[in-house]
N, C-alpha and C positions, 0 to 999 in steps of 0.2 A: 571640478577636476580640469587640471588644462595638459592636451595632449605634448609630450617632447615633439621636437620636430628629428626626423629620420629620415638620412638619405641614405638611398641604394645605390654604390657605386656601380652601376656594371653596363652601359654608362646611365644615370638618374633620367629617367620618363615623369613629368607632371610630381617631381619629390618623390613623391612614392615606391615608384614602378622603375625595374631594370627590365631591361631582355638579356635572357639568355639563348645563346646558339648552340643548338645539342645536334652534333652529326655523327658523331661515333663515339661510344666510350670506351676506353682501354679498359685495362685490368688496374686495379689501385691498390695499396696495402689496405691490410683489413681496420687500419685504426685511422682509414683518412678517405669515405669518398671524394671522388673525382671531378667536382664541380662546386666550386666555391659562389659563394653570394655572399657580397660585403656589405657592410650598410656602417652608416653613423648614426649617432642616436647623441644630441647637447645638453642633454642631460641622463641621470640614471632613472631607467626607467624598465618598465614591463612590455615585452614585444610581440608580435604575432606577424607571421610571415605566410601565405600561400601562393602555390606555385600555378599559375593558368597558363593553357596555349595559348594560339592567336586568337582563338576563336570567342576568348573570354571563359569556358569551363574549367574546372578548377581539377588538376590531377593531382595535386599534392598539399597538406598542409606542415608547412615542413618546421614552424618554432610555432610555440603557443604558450601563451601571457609567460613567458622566460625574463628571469629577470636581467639585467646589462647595466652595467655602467655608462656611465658619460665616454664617447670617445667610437672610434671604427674597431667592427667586430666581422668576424667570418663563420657563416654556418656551411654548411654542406650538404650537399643533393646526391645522391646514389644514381639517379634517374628514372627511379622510381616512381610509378602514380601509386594509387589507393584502392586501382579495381578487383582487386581480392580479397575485400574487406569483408570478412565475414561476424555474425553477431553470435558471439557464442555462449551466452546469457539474456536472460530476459531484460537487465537493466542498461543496456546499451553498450557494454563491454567487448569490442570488438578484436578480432583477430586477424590483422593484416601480412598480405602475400600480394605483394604489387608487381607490376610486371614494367619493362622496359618500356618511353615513352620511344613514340617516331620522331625521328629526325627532325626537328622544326626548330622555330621560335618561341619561346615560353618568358612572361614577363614575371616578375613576383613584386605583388605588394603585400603592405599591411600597416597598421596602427601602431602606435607607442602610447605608452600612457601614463603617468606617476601611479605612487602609488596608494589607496584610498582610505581613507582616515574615516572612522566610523564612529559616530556620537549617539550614541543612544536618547529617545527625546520621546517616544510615548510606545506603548502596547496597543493597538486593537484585539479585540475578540480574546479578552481575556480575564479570565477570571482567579488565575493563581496568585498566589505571593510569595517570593514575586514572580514574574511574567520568565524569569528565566529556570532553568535548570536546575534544584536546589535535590543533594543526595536524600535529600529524606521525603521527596519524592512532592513534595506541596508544591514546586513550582510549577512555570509552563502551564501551558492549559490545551488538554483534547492532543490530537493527532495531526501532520503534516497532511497524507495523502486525501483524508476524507474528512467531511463533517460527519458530525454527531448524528446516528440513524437510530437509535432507541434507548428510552428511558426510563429506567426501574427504580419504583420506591421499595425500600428498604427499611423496614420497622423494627428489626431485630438485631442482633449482634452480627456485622460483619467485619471486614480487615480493620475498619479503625473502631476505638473503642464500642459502644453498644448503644449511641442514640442514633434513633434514625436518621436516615440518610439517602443519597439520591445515586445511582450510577449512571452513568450515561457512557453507553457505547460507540465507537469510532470504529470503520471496517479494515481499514488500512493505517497502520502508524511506521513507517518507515523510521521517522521520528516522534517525538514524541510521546503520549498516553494513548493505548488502544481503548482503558478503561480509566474513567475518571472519579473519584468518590468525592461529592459534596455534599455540606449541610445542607439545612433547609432554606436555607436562604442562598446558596447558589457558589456558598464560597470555599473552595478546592482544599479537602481536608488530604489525598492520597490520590496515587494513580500507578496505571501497570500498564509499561508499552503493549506487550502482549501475553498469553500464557503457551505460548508455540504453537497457536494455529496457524494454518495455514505455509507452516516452515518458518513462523515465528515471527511474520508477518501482520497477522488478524490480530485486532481486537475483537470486535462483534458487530455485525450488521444488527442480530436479534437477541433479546435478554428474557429470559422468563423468571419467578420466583413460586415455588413450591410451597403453599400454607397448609397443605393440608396434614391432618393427623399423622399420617402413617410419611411426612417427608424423610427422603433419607438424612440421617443423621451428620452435619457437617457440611452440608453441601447448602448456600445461601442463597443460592441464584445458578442458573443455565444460561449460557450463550449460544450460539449459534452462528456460522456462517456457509456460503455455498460461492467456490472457486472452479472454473475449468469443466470439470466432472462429477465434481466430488462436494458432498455435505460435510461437515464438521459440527458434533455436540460436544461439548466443555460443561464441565461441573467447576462449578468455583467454590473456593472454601478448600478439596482438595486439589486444585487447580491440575486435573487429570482429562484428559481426551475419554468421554463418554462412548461413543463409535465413530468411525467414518462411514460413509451412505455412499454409493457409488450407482450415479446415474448410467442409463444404458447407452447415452448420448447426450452430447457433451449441450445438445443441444437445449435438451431437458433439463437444463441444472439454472436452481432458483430456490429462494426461500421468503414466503411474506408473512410467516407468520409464524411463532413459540409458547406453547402454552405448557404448565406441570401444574400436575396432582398427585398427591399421592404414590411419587415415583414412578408418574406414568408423564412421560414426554412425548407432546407431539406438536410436529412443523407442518406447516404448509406449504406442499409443492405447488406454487401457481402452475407453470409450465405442462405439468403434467396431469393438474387438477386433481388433488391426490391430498389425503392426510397421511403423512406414515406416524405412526406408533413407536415409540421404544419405550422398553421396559428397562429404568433405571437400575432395579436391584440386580440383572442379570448383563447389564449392558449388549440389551440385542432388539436387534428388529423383531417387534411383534404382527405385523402388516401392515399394507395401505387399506386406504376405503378411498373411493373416488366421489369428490364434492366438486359441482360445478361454482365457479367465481369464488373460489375458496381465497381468503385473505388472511388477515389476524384473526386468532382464535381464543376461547377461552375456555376454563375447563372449571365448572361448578358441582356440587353438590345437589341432590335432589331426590327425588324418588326411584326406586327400583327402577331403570329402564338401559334400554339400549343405547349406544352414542344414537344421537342424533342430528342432521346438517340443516341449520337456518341459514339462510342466505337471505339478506335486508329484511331479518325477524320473522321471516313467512316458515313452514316447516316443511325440511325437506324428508329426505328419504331418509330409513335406517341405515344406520351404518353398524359390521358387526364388531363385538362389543371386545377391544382388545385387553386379553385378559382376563382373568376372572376376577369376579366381584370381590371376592376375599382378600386379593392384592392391591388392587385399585380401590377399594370401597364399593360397598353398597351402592353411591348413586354418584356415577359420573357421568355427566352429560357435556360432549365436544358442541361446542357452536362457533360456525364461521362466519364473519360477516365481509361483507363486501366493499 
C-alpha cells in the first residue's frame, strides 16, 4: 500500500499538521460548523484527521478512514473535544457529549491511504470446506472470540445424520461456530454460532452427554457456561435453556466441570467448591454438596450407594444423594478429579 500525499492548508506544519487558532466561537447555522480545516489529498483516497492542542493530546477525532477524491476538501470542527464520551454498551459503542475547547492553539494531522485490495492465499487453523462461510453451515471453522474448551464424542444420532461424531465447543462466537460438528477424522460436517446463551453470544465452555437408560428423550448432549453472575445449562437436540443458576457473588461465578446421568446433571463450582445438582426431568435445582479441588466430573453406574467425592482417586466424604434412586437409578456415583 502506498500512502496519497495530504496537505493541510491552514497554513501546512511538517505536510501533515495545520494550526488552528480558536479564541471565540460565534453562533453558526446548524448545517455549517464554524471552523473549517482544508486539506489536499493527489490522489483519491481514505482519510483520518485528529484534532490536538499544543501540548500534543488529542481532543478531537474529527474524519475517520472517509473516503475523498483527488483534489482540496473542507471538513469542519464545532469546537468540540471528546470529554463526555461515554460507553453505553459493552462493545465499545460510545455516546458522545463534548464540551467547548479553551482558547489556544490546536494543530490537526493525520494519514491518507489508497484503497486495499485483498487476495485471498491460504487459511490457518482450519478445518472446514471451505475456510469461509458456506449457508449450509460446513464452512469456517470454530469461533472468533475463543478457542475450542471442550470435546465430546458422539456415537448416536445427532444434527447431522447418525454416524458418529465429535463436537467441539467454543465459549464466545461473536463470529463464527459456538458449536462445531466433525467426523472422526477432524473434517467439519456442521456448526451453530450459538443456541442463545448467554444473549446469544455462548457457544459452550462445557459439554456433557447423557448414556444412561433413563436419558431424556431427544436431548444428545448438554452444554454449559458461567458469565458475570450467572450459570447457563442448554439441552441440545431441543436446543432449550435447561435453568439459569445465579451466584450469590458475582465473585463466585465459574464452572470446571459437566457430567449427565440419567437426567441427573451436575457442574462444578470451583470457586465456591461446590457440585450442584439438577434434575433434568423437572428443570430445577436439586442441591449443592460441597467437594474440596472439585474439577471435571463424571457420573457411573455401580452399586447401591451414596454420591461420593474422590479427589486424585483417594475417597472422600459422602455427599447426599441428589434425588432419589428411582429417578436417577439404582447406582450413581459423582466422582471429581483434580
Amino acid at each position: 500500500m502506498h500512502p496519497g500525499r495530504m496537505r493541510l492548508m491552514q497554513p501546512p506544519w511538517l505536510g501533515l499538521v495545520a494550526l488552528l487558532f480558536v479564541s471565540c466561537l460565534p453562533a453558526w447555522a446548524d448545517d455549517q460548523p464554524p471552523i473549517p480545516v482544508s486539506f489536499t489529498i493527489d490522489q483519491p483516497g481514505y482519510v483520518t484527521l485528529v484534532i490536538e492542542d499544543a501540548a500534543g493530546k488529542r481532543v478531537r477525532n474529527l474524519v475517520s478512514e472517509t473516503y475523498f477524491t483527488a483534489g482540496t476538501h473542507t471538513a469542519w470542527w464545532d469546537g468540540l473535544d471528546e470529554s463526555g464520551r461515554i460507553n453505553i454498551w459493552y462493545h465499545n459503542i460510545y455516546d458522545i457529549e463534548g464540551k467547548l475547547v479553551a482558547p489556544g492553539s490546536y494543530r490537526v494531522r493525520g494519514p491518507t491511504r489508497q484503497r486495499l485490495d485483498l487476495r485471498y492465499e491460504f487459511t490457518v487453523y482450519n478445518a472446514g470446506t471451505p475456510p469461509w462461510y458456506l449457508s449450509d453451515r460446513t464452512g469456517q471453522w470454530l469461533a472468533d472470540h475463543t478457542p475450542p474448551s471442550d470435546v465430546l464424542f458422539l456415537n448416536y444420532s445427532a444434527p447431522v445424520g447418525t454416524r458418529s461424531q465429535v463436537l467441539i465447543g467454543s465459549y464466545v462466537a461473536e463470529s463464527g461456530d459456538g458449536f462445531t460438528f466433525t467426523d472422526l477424522a477432524g473434517r467439519k460436517l456442521y456448526g451453530m454460532r450459538s443456541l442463545g446463551g448467554g444473549g446469544g453470544w455462548w457457544g459452550a465452555s462445557h459439554l456433557a452427554r447423557d448414556a444412561g437408560p433413563r436419558a431424556l428423550g431427544g436431548v444428545y448432549a448438554y452444554n454449559a457456561s458461567a458469565w458475570e453472575d450467572y450459570l447457563e445449562v442448554w439441552e441440545m437436540g431441543p436446543n432449550s435453556k435447561l435453568l439459569t443458576y445465579q451466584f450469590a457473588d458475582p465473585a463466585q461465578t465459574g464452572i470446571s466441570g459437566l457430567a449427565a446421568h440419567n437426567a441427573l446433571i451436575v457442574a462444578s463450582l470451583p470457586k465456591t467448591k461446590q457440585l450442584l445438582f439438577i434434575d433434568g426431568s423437572t428443570r430445577s435445582v436439586l442441591g449443592t454438596a460441597s467437594v474440596p479441588n472439585g474439577r471435571r466430573q463424571r457420573i457411573r453406574g455401580g452399586g447401591a450407594q451414596p454420591f461420593q467425592h474422590r479427589a486424585g482417586g483417594r475417597p472422600g466424604h459422602d455427599l447426599a444423594a441428589a434425588g432419589d434412586a428411582a429417578r436417577h437409578g439404582p447406582a450413581v456415583g459423582c466422582y471429581s478429579s483434580t
